[in-house]
C-alpha positions as CSV (number, residue, x, y, z in Angstrom):
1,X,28.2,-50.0,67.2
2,X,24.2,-49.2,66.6
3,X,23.7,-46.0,65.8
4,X,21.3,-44.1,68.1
5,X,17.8,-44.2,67.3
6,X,16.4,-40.7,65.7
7,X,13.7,-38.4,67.2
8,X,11.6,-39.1,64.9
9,X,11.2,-42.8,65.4
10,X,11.4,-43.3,69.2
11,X,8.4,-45.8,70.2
12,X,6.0,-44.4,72.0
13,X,5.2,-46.0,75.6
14,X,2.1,-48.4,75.8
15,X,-1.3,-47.0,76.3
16,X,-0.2,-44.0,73.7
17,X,-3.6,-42.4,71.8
18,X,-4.4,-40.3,69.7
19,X,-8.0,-39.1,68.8
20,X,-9.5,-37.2,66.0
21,X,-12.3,-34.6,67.9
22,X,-14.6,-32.8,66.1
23,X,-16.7,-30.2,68.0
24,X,-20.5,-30.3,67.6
25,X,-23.2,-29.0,69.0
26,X,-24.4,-29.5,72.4
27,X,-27.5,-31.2,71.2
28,X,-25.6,-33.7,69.0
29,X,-26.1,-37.5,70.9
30,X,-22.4,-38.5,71.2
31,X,-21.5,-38.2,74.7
32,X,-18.2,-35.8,75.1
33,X,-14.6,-37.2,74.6
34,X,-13.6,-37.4,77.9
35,X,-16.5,-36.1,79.9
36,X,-15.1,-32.6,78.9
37,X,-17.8,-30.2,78.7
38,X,-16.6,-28.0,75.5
39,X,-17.5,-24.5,75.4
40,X,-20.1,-22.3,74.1
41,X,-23.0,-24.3,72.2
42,X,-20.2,-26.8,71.1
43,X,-18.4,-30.2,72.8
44,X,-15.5,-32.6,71.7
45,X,-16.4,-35.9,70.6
46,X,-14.0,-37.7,69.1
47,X,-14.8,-39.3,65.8
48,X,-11.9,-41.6,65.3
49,X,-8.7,-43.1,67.0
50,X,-5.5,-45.0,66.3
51,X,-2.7,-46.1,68.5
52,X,0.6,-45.2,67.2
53,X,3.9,-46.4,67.9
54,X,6.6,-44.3,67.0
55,X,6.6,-40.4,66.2
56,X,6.8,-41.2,62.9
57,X,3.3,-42.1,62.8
58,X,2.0,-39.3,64.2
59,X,0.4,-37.4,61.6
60,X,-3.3,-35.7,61.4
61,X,-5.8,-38.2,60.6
62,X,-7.3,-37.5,57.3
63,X,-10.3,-40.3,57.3
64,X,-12.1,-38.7,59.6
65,X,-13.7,-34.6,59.9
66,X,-11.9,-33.3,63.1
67,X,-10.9,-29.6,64.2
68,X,-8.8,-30.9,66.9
69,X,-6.4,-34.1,67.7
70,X,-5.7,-35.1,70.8
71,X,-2.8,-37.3,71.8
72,X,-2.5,-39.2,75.3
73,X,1.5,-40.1,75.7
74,X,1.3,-42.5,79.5
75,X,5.1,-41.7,80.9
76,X,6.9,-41.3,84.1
77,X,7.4,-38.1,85.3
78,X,11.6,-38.5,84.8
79,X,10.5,-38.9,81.4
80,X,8.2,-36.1,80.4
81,X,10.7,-33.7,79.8
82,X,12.7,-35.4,77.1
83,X,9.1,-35.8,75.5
84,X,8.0,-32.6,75.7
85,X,10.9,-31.9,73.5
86,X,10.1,-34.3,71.0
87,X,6.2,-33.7,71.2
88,X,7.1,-30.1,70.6
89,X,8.6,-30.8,67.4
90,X,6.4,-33.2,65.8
91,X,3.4,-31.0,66.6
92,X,5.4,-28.1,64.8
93,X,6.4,-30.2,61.9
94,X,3.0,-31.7,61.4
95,X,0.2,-30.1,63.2
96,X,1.2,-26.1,63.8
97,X,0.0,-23.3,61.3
98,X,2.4,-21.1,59.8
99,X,3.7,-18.2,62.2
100,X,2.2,-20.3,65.5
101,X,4.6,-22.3,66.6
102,X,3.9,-25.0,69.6
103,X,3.7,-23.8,73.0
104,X,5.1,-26.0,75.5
105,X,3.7,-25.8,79.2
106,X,5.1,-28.0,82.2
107,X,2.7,-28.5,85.1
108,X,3.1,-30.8,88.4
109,X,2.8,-34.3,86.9
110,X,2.6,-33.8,83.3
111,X,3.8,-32.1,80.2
112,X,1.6,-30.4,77.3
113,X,2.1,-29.5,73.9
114,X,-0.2,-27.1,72.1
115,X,-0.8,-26.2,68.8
116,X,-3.6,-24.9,66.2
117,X,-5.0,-28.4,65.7
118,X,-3.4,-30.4,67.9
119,X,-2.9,-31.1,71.7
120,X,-0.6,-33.6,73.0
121,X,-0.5,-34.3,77.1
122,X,2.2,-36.5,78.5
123,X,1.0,-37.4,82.2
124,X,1.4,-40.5,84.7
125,X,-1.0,-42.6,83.6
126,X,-3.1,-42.5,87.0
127,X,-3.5,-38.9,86.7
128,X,-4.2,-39.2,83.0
129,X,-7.8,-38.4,82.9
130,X,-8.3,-35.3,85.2
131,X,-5.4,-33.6,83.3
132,X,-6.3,-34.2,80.0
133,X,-9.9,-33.2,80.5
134,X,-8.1,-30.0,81.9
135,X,-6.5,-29.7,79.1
136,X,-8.9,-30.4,76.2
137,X,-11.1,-27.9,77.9
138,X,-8.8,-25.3,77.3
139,X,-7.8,-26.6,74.2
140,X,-11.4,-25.6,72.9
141,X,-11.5,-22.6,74.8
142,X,-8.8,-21.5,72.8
143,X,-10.3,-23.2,70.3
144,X,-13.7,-21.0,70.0
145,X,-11.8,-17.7,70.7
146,X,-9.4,-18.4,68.0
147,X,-12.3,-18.8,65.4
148,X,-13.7,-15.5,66.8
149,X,-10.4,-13.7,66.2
150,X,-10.7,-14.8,62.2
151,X,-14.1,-13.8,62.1
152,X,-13.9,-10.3,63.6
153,X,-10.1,-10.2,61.2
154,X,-12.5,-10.7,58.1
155,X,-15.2,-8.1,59.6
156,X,-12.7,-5.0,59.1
157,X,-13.1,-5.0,55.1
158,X,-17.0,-4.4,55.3
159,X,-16.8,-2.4,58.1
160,X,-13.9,-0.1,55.7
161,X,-17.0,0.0,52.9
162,X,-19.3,0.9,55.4
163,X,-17.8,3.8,57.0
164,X,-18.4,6.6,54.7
165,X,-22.5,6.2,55.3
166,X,-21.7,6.6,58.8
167,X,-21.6,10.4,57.4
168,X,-23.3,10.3,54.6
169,X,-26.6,8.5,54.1
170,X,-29.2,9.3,51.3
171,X,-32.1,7.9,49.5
172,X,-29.2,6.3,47.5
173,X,-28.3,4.1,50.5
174,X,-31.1,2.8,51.2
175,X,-30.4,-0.2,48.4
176,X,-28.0,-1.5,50.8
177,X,-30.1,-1.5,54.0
178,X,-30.1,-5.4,53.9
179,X,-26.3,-6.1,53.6
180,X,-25.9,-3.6,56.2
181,X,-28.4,-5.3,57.9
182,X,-26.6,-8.6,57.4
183,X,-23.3,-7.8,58.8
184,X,-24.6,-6.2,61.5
185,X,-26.6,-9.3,62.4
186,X,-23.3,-10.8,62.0
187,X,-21.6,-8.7,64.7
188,X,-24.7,-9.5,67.5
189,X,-24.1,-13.0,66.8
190,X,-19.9,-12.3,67.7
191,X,-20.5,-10.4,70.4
192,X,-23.2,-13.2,71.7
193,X,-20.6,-16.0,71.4
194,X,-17.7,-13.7,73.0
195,X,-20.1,-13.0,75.7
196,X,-20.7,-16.7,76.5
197,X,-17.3,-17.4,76.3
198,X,-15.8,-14.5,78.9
199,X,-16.5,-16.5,82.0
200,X,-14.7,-19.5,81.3
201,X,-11.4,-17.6,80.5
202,X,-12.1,-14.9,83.2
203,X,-12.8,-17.9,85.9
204,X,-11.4,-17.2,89.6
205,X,-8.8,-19.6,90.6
206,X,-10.1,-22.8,92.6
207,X,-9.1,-22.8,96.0
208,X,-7.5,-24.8,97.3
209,X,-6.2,-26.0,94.2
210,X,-6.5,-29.1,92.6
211,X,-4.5,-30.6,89.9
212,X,-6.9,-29.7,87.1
213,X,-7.3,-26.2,88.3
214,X,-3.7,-25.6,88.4
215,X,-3.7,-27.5,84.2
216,X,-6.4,-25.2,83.4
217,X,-5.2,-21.9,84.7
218,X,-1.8,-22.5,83.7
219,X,-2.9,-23.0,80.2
220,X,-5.2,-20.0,80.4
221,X,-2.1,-18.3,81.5
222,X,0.5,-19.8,78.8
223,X,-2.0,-19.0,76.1
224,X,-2.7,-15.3,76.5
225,X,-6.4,-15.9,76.6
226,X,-7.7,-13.0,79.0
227,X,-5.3,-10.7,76.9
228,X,-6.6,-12.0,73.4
229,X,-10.2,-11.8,74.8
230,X,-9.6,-8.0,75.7
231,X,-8.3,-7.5,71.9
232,X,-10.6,-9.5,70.5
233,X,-14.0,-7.3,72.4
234,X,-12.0,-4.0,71.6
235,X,-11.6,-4.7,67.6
236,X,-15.8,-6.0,68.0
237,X,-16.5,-3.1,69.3
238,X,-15.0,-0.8,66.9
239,X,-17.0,-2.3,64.2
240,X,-19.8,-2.4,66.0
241,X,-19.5,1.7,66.1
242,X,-19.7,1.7,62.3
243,X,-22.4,0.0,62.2
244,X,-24.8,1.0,64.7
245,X,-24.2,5.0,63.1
246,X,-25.1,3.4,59.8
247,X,-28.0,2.1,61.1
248,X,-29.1,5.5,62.8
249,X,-28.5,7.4,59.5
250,X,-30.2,4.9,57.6
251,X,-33.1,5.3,60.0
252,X,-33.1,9.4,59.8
253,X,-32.8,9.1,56.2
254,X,-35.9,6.3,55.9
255,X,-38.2,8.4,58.9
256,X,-37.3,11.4,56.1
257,X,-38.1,9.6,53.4
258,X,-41.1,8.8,54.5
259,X,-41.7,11.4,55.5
260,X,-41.5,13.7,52.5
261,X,-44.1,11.1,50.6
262,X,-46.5,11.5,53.3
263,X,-46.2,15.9,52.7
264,X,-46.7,14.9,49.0
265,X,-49.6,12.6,49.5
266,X,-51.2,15.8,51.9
267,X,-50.1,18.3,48.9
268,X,-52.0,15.8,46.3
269,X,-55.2,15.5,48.4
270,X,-55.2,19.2,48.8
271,X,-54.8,19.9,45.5
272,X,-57.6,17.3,44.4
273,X,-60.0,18.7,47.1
274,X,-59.6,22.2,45.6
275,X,-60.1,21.0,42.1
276,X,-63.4,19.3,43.3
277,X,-64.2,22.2,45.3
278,X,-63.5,24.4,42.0
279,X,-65.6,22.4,40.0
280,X,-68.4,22.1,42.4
281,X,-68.6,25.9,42.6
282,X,-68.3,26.0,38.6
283,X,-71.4,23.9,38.3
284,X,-74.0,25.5,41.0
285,X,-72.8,29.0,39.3
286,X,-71.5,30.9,42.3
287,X,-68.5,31.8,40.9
288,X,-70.3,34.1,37.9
């Protein structure tokens, strides 16, 4: 008897892709991977792609810069399920970062698997396309707010140095306007990006529905991204706080500052116009 094939190395059906996207700015020539329209000031364009055969093949592409890889599986719909199983457990072994595991969403018509760096949509291949520019445009969404979350992560240890000049500010200080300068520069540029971002995860639902509409807002859904978005402007905003009370006691204590010099440079001219007075009064005798 032949012993049943493994997981691992079932074929995959003809027509399978996978592409190695790398987002770049709108500007950049390449016309977008799929007509999808990316987010923010960035679009997917796919810098290389390979046909594999079995899952056993199906492993990042290292020969070309990509922050995203995108695999097309053609299959009936009796068949999705059984590869949304095994499509869940390659992208874990290969593709998923440590402590985000694949998420698995099933939508009318086709299957998708999700991870970090990878997205994998198992459709009927005439209904190929519209789903998996759905899906690649929520892939990026997730994407861009998922690069924000690290960003404002790493913003809490400067933030932590920063505090204690939020109530105390002197002359001392004033040494570090520019790195407080910096990060605050930092956080405008955050918030900016957030900002752009919030309408394509807060988007109404298209009625009446269409199958892209339903890809996209189930992904929307699956991923948490309204929630994470909420999170994400909360922890922004916290820092944000620090910040903008360093900056108004850096200004008190630079308007001070200044001042105090301009009093001195009163007190100097003062005293120098006495002397000369003084002096003038010295010579001409009035003062004997």
């Amino acid at each position: 008897m032949n012993s049943p094939k493994s997981p691992s190395s079932r074929p995959f059906p003809p027509g399978t892709r996978l592409l190695a996207l790398a987002l770049v700015p709108l500007s950049d020539p390449a016309a977008p991977s799929l007509g999808a329209s990316g987010v923010g000031d960035r679009k997917p364009v796919e810098r290389a792609s390979r046909t594999p055969k079995t899952l056993d093949e199906l492993a990042p592409q290292v020969d070309a810069p990509s922050d995203l890889h995108l695999l097309l599986v053609p299959a009936d719909e009796a068949e999705q399920a059984t590869w949304g199983h095994d499509l869940r457990d390659a992208l874990n072994e290969r593709f998923a970062a440590p402590g985000m595991p694949c998420t698995v969403l099933q939508v009318p018509g086709a299957v998708l698997a999700h991870t970090q760096h990878a997205l994998a949509v198992c459709a009927e291949h005439e209904r190929m396309e519209p789903i998996a520019r759905a899906a690649l445009e929520g892939a990026c969404i997730e994407h861009e707010l998922r690069e924000l979350e690290v960003a404002i992560e790493q913003g809490w240890g400067p933030m932590k140095q920063a505090a204690p000049l939020a109530f105390e500010f002197d002359e001392r200080s004033l040494v570090r306007r520019s790195e407080l300068s910096a990060h605050f520069v930092a956080l405008v540029e955050l918030r900016s990006r957030l900002a752009r971002l919030s309408p394509r995860i807060l988007a109404p639902q298209v009625y009446p529905p269409t199958l892209a509409s339903q890809v996209s807002e189930r992904l929307r859904e699956r991923l948490r991204l309204a929630e994470r978005l909420e999170a994400a402007s909360s922890r922004l905003e916290a820092q944000e706080r620090v910040f903008e009370m360093c900056g108004q006691r850096l200004t008190e204590v630079a308007l001070a500052s200044r001042g105090h010099a301009l009093e001195w440079i009163i007190i100097v001219l003062l005293s120098a116009q006495t002397v000369l007075w003084i002096v003038e009064m010295l010579g001409s005798g009035d003062l004997g």
